[in-house]
N, C-alpha and C positions, 0 to 999 in steps of 0.2 A: 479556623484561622481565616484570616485576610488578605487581599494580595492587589494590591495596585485595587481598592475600594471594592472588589468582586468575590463574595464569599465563597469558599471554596470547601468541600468535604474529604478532603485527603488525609489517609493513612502516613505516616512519616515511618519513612523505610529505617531501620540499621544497616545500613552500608547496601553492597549490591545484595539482592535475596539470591537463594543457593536454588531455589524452582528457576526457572528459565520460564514458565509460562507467568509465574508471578513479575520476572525483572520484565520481559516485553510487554507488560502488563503497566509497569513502570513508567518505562518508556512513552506508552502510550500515552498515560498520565501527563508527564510532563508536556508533550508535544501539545496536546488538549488546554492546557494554562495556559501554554504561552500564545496560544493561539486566541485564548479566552481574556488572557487579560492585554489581548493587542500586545503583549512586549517581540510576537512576531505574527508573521502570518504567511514564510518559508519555512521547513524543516523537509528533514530526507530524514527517513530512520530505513535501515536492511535490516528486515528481522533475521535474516540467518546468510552465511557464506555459505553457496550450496557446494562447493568447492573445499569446503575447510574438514568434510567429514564429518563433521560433528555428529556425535549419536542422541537418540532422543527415548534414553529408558526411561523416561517418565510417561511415554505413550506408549511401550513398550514394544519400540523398535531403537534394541541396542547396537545395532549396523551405522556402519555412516553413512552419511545424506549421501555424498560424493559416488562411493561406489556401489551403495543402490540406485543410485541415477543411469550409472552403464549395467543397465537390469538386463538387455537381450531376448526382453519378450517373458521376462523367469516370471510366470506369476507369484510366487512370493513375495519376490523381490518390488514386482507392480505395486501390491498390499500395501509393501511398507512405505513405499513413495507417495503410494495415495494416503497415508496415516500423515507422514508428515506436512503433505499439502494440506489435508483438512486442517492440521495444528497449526498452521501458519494463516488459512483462511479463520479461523475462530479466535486466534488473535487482533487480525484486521478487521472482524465484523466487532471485536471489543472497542477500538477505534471507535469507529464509523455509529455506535449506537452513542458511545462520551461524546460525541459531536450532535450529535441528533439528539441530546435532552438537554442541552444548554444552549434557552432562550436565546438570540439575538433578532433585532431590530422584528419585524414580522414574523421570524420564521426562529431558524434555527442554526447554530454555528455550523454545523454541516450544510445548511442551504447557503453559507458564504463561503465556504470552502472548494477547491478543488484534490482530493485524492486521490494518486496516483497509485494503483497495485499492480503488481504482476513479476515480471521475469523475462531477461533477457535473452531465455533457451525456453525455445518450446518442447523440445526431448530432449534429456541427458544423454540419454544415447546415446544420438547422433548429432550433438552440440547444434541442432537447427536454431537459426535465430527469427523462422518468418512462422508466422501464425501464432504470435505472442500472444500468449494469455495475459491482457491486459485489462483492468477495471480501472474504471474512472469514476469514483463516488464524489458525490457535496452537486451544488447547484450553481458553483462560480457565480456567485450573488444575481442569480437568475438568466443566465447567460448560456446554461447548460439542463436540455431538459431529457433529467435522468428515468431509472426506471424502463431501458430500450436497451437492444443486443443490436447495437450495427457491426456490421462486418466488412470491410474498408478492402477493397482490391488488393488481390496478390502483389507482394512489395513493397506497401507504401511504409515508408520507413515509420519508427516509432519514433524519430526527431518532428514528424508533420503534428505528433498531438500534444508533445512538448511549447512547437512554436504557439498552437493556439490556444494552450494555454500561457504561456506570457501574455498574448493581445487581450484573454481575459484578464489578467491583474494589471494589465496600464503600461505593460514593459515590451512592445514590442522588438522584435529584432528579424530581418533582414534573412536571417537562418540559423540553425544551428547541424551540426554536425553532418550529417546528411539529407537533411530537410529537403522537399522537391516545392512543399508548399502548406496550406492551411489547409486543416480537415473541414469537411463541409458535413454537414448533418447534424453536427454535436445540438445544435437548436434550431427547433422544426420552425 
């Protein structure tokens, strides 16, 4: 098929698929067009409410996210949280490779993109919200030189890499939420 002149190689779903790894698979897909055929170049997808319980017998942890998050140290219970983080990271590396093999301008739609992953709690536990596991994939059309693990001082809120990314797309603002200021390092 065709789409705004950009050929495209997509499967055409029957309604929502009943795998969850296939719909966020979907997801992905569509965020990937729209982004490919310019009709955007914001989107926000949550692959999962970690809050909602949801079970994930397809990777075969039939427990909810939720209250294997208040694990208490249960090795078990660790297992199944790290199952589900992997099934969440190898969905996001499905992303992140749809971006990275369609061409754009020298590079690639992931070298113009900026991708935001991670989590507002760094342990379920203990609802911590500082030392987020945060990734930033794409190249914000060479504004961001990825491929590096910085690690940003105790507290700096994760509104500071929000703000700089707006000043990469053109939008800047002033602050957002708890913003103290612009992250410094993102490019050497």
């Amino acid at each position: 098929s065709q789409v705004a002149d950009v050929d495209v190689d997509y499967e055409t779903p029957d309604g929502i698929p009943k795998d969850y790894a296939e719909h966020l698979r979907l997801m992905c897909d569509m965020m990937v067009l729209g982004f490919q055929t310019d009709s955007t170049r914001v989107s926000s997808f949550m692959f999962a409410d970690a809050g909602s319980n949801r079970s994930y017998r397809q990777i075969d942890v039939p427990d909810g996210h939720h209250s294997l998050s208040h694990h208490r140290s249960d090795p078990k219970k660790l297992e199944k949280i790290s199952k589900i983080n992997r099934f969440h990271v190898t969905q996001f590396a499905y992303l992140v490779e749809r971006l990275k093999a369609i061409p754009e301008g020298e590079g690639s739609l992931l070298d113009n993109c900026m991708i935001c992953y991670g989590s507002g709690i760094s342990d379920g536990n203990k609802h911590n919200n500082e030392d987020l596991p945060i990734l930033l994939a794409g190249g914000g059309g060479g504004s961001i030189d990825s491929g590096r693990h910085i690690r940003f001082p105790r507290e700096t809120p994760l509104c500071n890499l929000y703000i700089s990314m707006l000043d990469r797309a053109g939008a800047s603002a002033d602050f957002i939420g708890d913003s103290t200021g612009r992250l410094t390092g993102l490019q050497l």
